[in-house]
C-alpha positions, 0 to 999 in steps of 0.5 A, spaced: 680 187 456 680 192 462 681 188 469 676 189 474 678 190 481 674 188 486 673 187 493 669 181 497 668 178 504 672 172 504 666 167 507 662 169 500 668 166 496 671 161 499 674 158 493 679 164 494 681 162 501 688 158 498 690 164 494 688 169 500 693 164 505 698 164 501 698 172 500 698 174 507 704 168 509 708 171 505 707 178 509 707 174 516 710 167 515 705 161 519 704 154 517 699 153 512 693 149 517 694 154 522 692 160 517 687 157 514 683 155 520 684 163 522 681 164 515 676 160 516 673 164 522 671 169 517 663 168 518 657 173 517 658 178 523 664 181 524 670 180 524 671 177 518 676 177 512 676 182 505 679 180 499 680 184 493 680 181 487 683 183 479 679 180 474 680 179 466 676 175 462 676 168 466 681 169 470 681 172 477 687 173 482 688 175 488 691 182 490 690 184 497 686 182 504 684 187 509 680 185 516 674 188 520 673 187 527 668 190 532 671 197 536 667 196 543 665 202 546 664 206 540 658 206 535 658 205 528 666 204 529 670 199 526 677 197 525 681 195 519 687 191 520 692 185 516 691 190 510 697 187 505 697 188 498 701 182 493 709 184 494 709 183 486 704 188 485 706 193 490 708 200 487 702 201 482 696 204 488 694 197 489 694 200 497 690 206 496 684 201 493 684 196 498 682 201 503 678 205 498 674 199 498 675 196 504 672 203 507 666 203 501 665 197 504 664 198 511 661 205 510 655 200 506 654 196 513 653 202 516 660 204 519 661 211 520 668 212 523 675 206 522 680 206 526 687 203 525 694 201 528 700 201 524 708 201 526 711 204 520 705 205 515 703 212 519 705 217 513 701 213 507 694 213 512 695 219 513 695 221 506 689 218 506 686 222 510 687 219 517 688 222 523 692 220 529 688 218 536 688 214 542 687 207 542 681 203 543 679 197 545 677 192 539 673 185 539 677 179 536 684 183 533 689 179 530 693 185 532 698 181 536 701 178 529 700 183 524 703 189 528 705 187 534 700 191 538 696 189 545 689 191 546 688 196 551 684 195 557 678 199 559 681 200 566 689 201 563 692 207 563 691 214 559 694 211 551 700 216 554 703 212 559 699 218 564 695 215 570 688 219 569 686 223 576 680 220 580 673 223 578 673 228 583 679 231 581 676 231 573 670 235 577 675 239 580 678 242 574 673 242 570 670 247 575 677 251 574 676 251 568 670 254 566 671 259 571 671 266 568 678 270 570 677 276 570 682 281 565 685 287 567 683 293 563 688 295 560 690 288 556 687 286 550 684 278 552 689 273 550 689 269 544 687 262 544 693 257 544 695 253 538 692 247 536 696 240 541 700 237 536 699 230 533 698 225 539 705 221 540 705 213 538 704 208 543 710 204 545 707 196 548 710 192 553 715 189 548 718 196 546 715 196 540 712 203 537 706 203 534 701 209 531 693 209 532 689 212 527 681 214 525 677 217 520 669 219 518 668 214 512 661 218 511 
C-alpha cells in the first residue's frame, strides 16, 4: 500500500501533538510540559504549528513540523520557522516536502511572499528557490530558540549594521541621482554597473550569523 503524506495545522490534529513534542525536543532539547504548553498555542490565527504526516493503511506517523507567523509591516507575507524533519528520515527529500507543503498551504490562506531566517541552511533554500533579503519584523516567532535569531526593530539600524541617513539626506540623494549628467561627446555612455551581490548574513548581539531569506510562493 503507497503512503501518503500530508501536512496539517497542528490545532486541527491535537492527537498528533505528543509524536510532534517529541519531534521538535529531539532537534531542540525542552522539557516535556514546557513544549506542549508552546504547542498548545498553535489556534486558528497565526501563528500556529504544521505537522507533516505519512500514512499507510491505518497507521500515521509523524515526519516533520514547520511554524507560520505573521511578518508585520508587509502584505500577504509570512514567516516559516522551526522547519525539522524526523533524524531517522532525513536523506530521503522529506525537507523539499515540508516546505512544498507548508508553502502550499500558506499560498492556500492567501500569502503571496515567505520569509526565513537560517544560520546554516542558506544552500538547501536557496536551492529552493529562495533569495537572500533584509530582515523583517515578525509577530509571535520562536526564533530565539530554534535560530538564535533576535527580532529587528522597526527603529533599529539598516539589517548591515549601517545607520540609515536622516530623510533630508535621502531627499537630498534622491535628487543627485536622478539628475541628468551630461556626457562628453566623443565617449560612448556608460554601461550600467553589475547586479550588487548577495546581501551579506546578519550577526546578532551574541555573535551568531545567521541568513534571511524570501520567496514568491504565487
Amino acid at each position: 500500500m503507497a503512503e501518503v503524506i500530508e501536512i496539517h495545522a497542528l490545532h486541527r490534529r491535537v492527537d498528533l501533538k505528543q509524536e510532534c513534542c517529541e519531534l521538535m525536543n529531539s532537534q531542540w532539547p525542552r522539557s516535556n510540559t514546557a513544549r506542549l504548553h508552546s504547542l498548545d498555542k498553535s489556534k486558528d490565527e497565526l501563528p500556529y504549528s504544521m505537522v507533516m504526516t505519512e500514512r499507510c493503511g491505518e497507521k500515521e506517523i509523524v515526519l516533520g513540523h514547520s511554524r507560520l507567523c505573521k511578518v508585520i509591516g508587509i502584505p500577504h507575507a509570512v514567516l516559516v520557522e522551526s522547519v525539522v524533519v524526523d533524524k531517522k528520515r532525513r536523506g530521503e527529500g522529506l525537507g523539499r516536502k515540508l516546505m512544498d507543503l507548508t508553502e502550499e498551504h500558506a499560498r492556500n490562506m492567501g500569502s503571496h511572499t515567505m520569509y526565513l531566517c537560517t544560520k546554516d541552511k542558506q544552500d538547501f533554500y536557496q536551492h529552493l528557490g529562495y533569495k537572500y533579503c533584509d530582515p523583517v519584523n515578525t509577530l509571535a516567532a520562536q526564533m530565539l530558540e530554534t535560530c538564535d535569531c533576535p527580532m529587528i526593530g522597526c527603529d533599529d539600524t539598516s539589517s548591515q549594521g549601517k545607520t540609515s541617513c536622516s530623510t533630508k539626506c535621502a531627499e537630498s540623494c534622491n535628487k543627485e541621482s536622478k539628475m541628468p549628467k551630461e556626457l562628453p561627446t566623443n565617449e560612448s555612455p556608460v554601461p550600467p554597473p553589475p547586479p550588487p551581490p548577495p546581501l551579506p548574513p546578519l550577526t546578532t548581539s551574541q555573535g551568531v550569523v545567521v541568513y534571511w531569506l524570501k520567496k514568491s510562493i504565487l
